[in-house]
N, C-alpha and C positions, 0 to 999 in steps of 0.2 A: 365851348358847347356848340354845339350843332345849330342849324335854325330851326327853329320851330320846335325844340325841345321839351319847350316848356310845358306842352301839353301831349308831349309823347311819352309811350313805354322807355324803361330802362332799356327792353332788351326787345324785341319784333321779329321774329321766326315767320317765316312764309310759306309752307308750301316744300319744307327742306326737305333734301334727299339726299340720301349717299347707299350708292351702290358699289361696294369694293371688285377689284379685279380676281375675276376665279383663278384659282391652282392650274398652273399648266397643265395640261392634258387632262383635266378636267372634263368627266361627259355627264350628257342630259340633264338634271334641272343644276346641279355645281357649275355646270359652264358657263350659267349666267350669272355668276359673282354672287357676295352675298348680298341682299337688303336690309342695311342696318338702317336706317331711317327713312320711310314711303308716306311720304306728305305732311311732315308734322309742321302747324303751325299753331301759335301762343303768343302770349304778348308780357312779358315781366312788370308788374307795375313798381313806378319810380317810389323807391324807398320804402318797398316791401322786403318781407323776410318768404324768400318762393321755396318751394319744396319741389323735387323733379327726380320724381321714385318711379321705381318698376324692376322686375326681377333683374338678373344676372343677364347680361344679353341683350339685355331690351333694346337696346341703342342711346344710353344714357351720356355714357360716354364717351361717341362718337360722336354725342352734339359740342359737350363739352369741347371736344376737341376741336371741331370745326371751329368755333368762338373764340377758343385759343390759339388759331391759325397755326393748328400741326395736322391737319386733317385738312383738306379738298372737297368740297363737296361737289354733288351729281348733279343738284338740281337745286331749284328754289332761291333763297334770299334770307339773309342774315344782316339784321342793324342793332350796334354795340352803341347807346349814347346816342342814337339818331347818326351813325353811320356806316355807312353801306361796310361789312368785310371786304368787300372785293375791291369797292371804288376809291375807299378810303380806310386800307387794312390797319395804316400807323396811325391814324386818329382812333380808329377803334381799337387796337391793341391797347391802347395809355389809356382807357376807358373801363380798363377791367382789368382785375388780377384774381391768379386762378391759383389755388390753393391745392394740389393735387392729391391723390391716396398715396405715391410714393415718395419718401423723406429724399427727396433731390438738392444737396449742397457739398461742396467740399469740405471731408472732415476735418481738414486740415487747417482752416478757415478758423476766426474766431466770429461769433454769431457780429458784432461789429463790423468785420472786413466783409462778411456772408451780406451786409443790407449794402454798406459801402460800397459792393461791385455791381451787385444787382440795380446801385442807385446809378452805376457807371453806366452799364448796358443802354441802360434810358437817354443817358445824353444829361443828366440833372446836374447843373454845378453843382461845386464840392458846399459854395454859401446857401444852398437852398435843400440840399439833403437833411432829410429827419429820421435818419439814423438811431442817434439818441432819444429821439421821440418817441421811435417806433420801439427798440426795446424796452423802454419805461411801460409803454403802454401793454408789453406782452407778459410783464413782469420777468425780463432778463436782463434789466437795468446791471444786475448784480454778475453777470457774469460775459458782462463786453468784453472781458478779453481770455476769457476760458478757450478752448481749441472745441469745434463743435461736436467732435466727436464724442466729449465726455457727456454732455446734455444728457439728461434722461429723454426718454420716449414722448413723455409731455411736452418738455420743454421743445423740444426737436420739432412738435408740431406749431405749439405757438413760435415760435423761428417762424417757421413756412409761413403763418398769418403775415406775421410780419414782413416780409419778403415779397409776398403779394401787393405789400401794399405800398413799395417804397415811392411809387411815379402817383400819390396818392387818387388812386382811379374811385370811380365814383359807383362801382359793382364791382361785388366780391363773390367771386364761384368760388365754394367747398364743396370738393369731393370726394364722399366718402371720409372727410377729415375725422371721425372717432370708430374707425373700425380697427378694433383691434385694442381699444384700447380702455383702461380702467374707468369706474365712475366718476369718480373723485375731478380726473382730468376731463373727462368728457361735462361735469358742470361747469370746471374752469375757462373751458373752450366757447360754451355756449356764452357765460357771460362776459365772454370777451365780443363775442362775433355779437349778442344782443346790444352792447354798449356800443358799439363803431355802426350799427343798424338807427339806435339811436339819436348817434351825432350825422345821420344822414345818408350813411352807406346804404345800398340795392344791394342784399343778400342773395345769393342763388344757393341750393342746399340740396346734394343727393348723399341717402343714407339709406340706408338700413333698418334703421332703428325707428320701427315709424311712430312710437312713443313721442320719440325726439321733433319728432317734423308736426304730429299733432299738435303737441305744444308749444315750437315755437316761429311755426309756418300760418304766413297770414291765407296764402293761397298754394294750392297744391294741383300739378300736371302730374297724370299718371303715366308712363310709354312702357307697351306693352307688344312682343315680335316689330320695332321699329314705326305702331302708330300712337298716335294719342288717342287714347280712351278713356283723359276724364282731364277736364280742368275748372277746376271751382275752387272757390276761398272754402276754406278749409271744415268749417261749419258744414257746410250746405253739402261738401262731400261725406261727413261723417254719417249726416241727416240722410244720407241715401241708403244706408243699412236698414233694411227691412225685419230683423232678426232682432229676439232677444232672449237671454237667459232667464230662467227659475231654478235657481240651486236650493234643495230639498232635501232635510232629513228627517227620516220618518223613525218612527217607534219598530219594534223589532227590526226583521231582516229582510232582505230582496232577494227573491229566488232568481229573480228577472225582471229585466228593465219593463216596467208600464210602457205599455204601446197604446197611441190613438191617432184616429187620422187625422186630425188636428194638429201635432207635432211634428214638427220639421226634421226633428234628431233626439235621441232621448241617450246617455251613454251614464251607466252606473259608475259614483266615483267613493265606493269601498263600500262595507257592508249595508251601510244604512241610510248613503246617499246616491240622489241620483240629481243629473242636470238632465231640463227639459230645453230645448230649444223650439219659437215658434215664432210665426209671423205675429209681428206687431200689428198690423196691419187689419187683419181678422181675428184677433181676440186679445184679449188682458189676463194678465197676472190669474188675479182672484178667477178665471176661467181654466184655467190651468190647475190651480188647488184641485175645484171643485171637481172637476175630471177625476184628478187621482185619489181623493176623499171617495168617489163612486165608486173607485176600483176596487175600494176597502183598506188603502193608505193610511195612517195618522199621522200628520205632518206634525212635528217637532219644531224647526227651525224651517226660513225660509231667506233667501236673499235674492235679489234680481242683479242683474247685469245690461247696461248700455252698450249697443253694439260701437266699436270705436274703427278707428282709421285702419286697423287692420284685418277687421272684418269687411271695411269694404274693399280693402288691396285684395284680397280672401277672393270676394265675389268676380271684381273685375277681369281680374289677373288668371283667374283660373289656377295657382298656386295653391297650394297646399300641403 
């Protein structure tokens, strides 16, 4: 461990940049490469479960990358475990294992020989590898000497968990680790990576699925065209949503969605409902009824909705 760790982030971003090199003969604003990450700085806190979302492009995984030492950066500073990438790339490298979106092993491998080399790569004597530990824990106990190619798709990724963790590093990056892939295995993953979070692991977490990160991200970084534009635990980012739902069904039928300048969005959802959307902010639920009771409405049913993580990805991001 580093000095001074004790009261440092897992992970300390400063100020990063990375500017790629433009296409040859590349003219006007192309010639200056691209800007995949322009000052992003954050701080992972030790033995958090971090979320680190933003559209396709954003430069999510070019940080990743960086951290991973397959990526160079432009500018700025990066410390894994309280140590510098640049000053001290092998102390930070064994500091973290990275779990990537693409299935990287030889198929030809049995998930055994697959942790067995990767424990080689590290330099780990043969008496100190946890091989058999790590497949116990991934639930492949049962098939250390299957050839890895037969694995299912699940299986293949808990491998990867595994794999990441054979130099057992004290942060775990997944990326994008359940895209693509079923329910079933996407809760087997999380209560794998929840229980190793647990017994002590720094989670790092980019997805998609921002259900998955609401629930089980204690703080969330948003990066958005290469800057950060929002880092809060995860509450207090949800609590930024200004908007909320009145889902509404009325007695007869809707010629046409009720309009009032009071509502943010109003969109008819079949003959006899409609959702209202409005700021929270300046009025309530039962202000809303009464509006549409005025129009000459008779409200039947009625249900609200809490704006959630994706309504403020929604806002931020400018995605939609």
């Amino acid at each position: 461990m580093a000095a001074g760790m004790a009261d440092a982030p897992a992970i300390r971003i400063d100020n990063l940049a990375k500017r790629y090199a433009p296409p040859k003969g590349a003219k006007g604003e192309a010639a200056e490469g691209k800007l995949a990450l322009d000052g992003v700085s954050f701080d992972v806190p030790e033995g958090s479960i971090f979320g680190l979302l933003g559209p396709n492009g954003a430069g999510k995984s070019t940080l990743i990358n960086i951290l991973a030492g397959l990526v160079n950066k432009t500018s700025g500073s990066a410390e894994i475990w309280g140590f510098d990438i640049d000053q001290h790339r092998r102390n930070a490298s064994r500091a973290i294992g990275i779990v990537p979106q693409e299935i990287v092993f030889d198929p030809f491998f049995t998930p055994y020989e697959v942790l067995e080399n990767q424990s080689g790569f590290y330099g780990i004597p043969a008496k100190e590898r946890r091989s058999e530990e790590l497949l116990a824990a991934v639930r492949l106990a049962d098939k250390r000497d299957a050839y890895a190619r037969t694995l299912s798709g699940g299986m293949k990724r808990r491998l990867l968990v595994a794999k990441a963790m054979v130099h057992s590093p004290p942060i775990l990056v997944l990326d994008e680790p359940t895209a693509g892939v079923d329910v079933e295995l996407r809760r087997q993953l999380w209560e794998l990576v929840t229980e190793m979070n647990r017994e002590g692991v720094t989670v790092v977490l980019t997805t998609h699925y921002l259900e998955e990160a609401e629930e089980l991200c204690d703080r969330i970084a948003i990066i958005n065209h290469g800057k950060l534009i929002a880092n809060k635990p995860t509450r207090d980012l949800v609590e930024m949503a200004r908007e909320k739902i009145v889902a509404v069904t009325v007695a007869g039928g809707l010629a046409s969605a009720p309009q009032h300048a009071a509502f943010s969005k109003v969109e008819l959802t079949g003959e006899r409902g409609v959702e209202v959307t409005y700021d929270k902010d300046t009025m309530n639920a039962g202000q809303v009824l009464a509006i549409l009771q005025e129009q000459g409405l008779t409200v039947e049913d009625v249900t609200t909705r809490e704006a959630d993580l994706e309504d403020v990805f929604v806002q931020l991001t400018g995605a939609g």
